[in-house]
C-alpha positions in Angstrom: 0.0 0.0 0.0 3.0 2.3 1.0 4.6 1.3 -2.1 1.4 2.6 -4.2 1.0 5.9 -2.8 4.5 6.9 -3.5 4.2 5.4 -7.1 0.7 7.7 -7.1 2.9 10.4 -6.2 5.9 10.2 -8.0 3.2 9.9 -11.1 1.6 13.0 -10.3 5.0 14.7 -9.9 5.6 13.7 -13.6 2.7 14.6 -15.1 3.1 18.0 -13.8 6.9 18.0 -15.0 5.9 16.6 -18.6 3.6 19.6 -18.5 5.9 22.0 -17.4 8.4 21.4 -19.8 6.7 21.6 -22.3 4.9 24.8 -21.4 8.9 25.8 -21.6 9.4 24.6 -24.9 6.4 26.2 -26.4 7.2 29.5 -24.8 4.6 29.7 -22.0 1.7 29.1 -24.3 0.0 26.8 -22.1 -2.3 28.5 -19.1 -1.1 27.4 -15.5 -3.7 25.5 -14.2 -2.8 23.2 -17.0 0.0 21.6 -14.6 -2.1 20.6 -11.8 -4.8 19.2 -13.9 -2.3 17.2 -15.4 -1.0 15.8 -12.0 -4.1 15.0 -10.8 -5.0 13.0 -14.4 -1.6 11.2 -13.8 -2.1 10.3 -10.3 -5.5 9.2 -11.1 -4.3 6.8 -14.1 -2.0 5.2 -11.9 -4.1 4.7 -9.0 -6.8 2.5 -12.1 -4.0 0.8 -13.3 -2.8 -0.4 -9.6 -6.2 -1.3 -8.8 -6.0 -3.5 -11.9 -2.9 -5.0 -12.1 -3.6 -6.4 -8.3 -4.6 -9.2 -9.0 -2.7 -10.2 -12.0 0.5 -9.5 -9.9 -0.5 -11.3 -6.7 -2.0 -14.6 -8.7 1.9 -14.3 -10.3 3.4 -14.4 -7.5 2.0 -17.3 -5.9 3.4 -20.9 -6.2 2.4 -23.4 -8.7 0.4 -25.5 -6.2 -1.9 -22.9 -5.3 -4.8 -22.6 -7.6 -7.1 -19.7 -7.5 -10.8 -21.4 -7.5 -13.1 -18.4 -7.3 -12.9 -14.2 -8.2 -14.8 -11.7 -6.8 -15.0 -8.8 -8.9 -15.9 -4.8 -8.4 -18.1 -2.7 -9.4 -19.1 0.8 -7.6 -20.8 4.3 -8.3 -17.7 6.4 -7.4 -15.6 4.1 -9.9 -18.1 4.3 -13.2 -15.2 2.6 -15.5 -15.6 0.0 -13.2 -19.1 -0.9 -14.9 -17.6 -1.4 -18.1 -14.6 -3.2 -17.1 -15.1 -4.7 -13.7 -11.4 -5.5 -11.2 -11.0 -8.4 -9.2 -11.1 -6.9 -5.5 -10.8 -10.9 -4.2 -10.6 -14.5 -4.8 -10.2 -17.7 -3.3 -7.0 -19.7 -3.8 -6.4 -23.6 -2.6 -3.3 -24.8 -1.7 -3.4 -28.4 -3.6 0.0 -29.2 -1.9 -1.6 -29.7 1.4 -4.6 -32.2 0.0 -5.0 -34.6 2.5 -6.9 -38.2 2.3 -8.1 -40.8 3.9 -7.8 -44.1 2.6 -11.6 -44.9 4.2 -13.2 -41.8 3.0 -11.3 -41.3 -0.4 -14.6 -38.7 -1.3 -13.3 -36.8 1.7 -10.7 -33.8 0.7 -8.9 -31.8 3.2 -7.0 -28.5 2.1 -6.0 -25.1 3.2 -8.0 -22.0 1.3 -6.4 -18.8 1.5 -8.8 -15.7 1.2 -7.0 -12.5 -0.5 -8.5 -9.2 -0.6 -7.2 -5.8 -2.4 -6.7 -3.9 0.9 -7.0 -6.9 3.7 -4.7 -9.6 5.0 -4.6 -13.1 3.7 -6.3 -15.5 5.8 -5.8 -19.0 5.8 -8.4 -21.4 6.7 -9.2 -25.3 6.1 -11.7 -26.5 4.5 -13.0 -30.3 3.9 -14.7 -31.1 0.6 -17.3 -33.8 0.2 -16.7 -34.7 -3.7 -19.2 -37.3 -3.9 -21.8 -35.6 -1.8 -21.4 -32.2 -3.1 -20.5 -30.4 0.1 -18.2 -28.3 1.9 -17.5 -27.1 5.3 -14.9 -25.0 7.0 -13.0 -26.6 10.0 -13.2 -24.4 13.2 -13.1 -25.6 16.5 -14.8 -29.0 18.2 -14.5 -30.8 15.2 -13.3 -34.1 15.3 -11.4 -36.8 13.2 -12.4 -40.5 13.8 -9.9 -43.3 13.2 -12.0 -44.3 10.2 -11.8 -40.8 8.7 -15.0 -39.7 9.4 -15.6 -36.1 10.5 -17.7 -35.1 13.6 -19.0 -32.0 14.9 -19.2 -30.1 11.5 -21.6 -28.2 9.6 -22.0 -28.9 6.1 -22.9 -26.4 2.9 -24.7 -28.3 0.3 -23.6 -27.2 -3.0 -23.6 -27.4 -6.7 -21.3 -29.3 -8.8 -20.6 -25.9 -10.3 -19.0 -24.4 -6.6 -15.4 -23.2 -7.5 -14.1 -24.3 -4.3 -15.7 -27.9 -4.5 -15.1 -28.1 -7.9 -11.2 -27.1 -7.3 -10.7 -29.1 -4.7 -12.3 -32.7 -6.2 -11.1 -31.9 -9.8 -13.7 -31.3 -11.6 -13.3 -27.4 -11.9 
């Protein structure tokens, strides 16, 4: 975020400089408010193209294993070029390097999701994946693993073979 605003800044000090120079070079033709309009429009520029190039640059940066199952994108009033081209403000990523079995409940997945947002921490969280139920649930506290690999004292979401996370988790996605 730090990084950003200084790259926001550092635009808008350009824009200004481009204008001013050439102001110089045409003799002082240009009027002066020209210079701060042209900061702002610079700072502004680089503050859409961060906001789209997020998510690009984050999903590039993570490691082969992780596989982004689900986007959320944006769209608001105070951004109108976001109803043309909507961003992706989140999205859901699984970690296939920690699928975990059971050799008794081979329908059963479990794997880490991690939840990225533009302006929020990652968090982290399991989730178990019922591939031939259709069903999902997040693991929180109190539930329990039985030596047969069944799973107590957890609440299920039905879902529909279309469910990115499901459907990323079990393969079919």
């Amino acid at each position: 975020m730090f990084v950003e605003l200084i790259a926001t800044l550092v635009a808008g000090l350009a824009g200004a400089g481009l204008v001013m120079l050439l102001n110089r070079l045409l003799g002082g033709r240009l009027p002066r408010w020209f210079a701060p309009v042209a900061a702002g429009a610079a700072m502004i520029v680089t503050t859409i193209a961060n906001e789209y190039g997020w998510y690009d640059r984050t999903r590039q940066s993570l490691p082969a294993e992780v596989v982004v199952a689900q986007t959320v994108e944006s769209q608001a009033f105070y951004r109108p070029w976001t109803y043309i081209v909507p961003f992706v403000e989140r999205f859901v990523a699984i970690d296939m390097a920690s699928l975990q079995t059971h050799p008794e409940q081979p329908g059963l997945r479990l794997v880490e999701a991690y939840f990225f947002g533009r302006w929020s921490p990652v968090n982290k969280l399991p989730v178990i994946a019922d591939c031939t139920e259709l069903r999902r649930a997040a693991l929180v506290d109190g539930v329990n693993f039985e030596a047969a690999g069944e799973v107590t004292g957890i609440t299920w979401t039905h879902v529909s073979k279309e469910d990115p996370i499901v459907a990323t988790v079990c393969g079919t996605g």
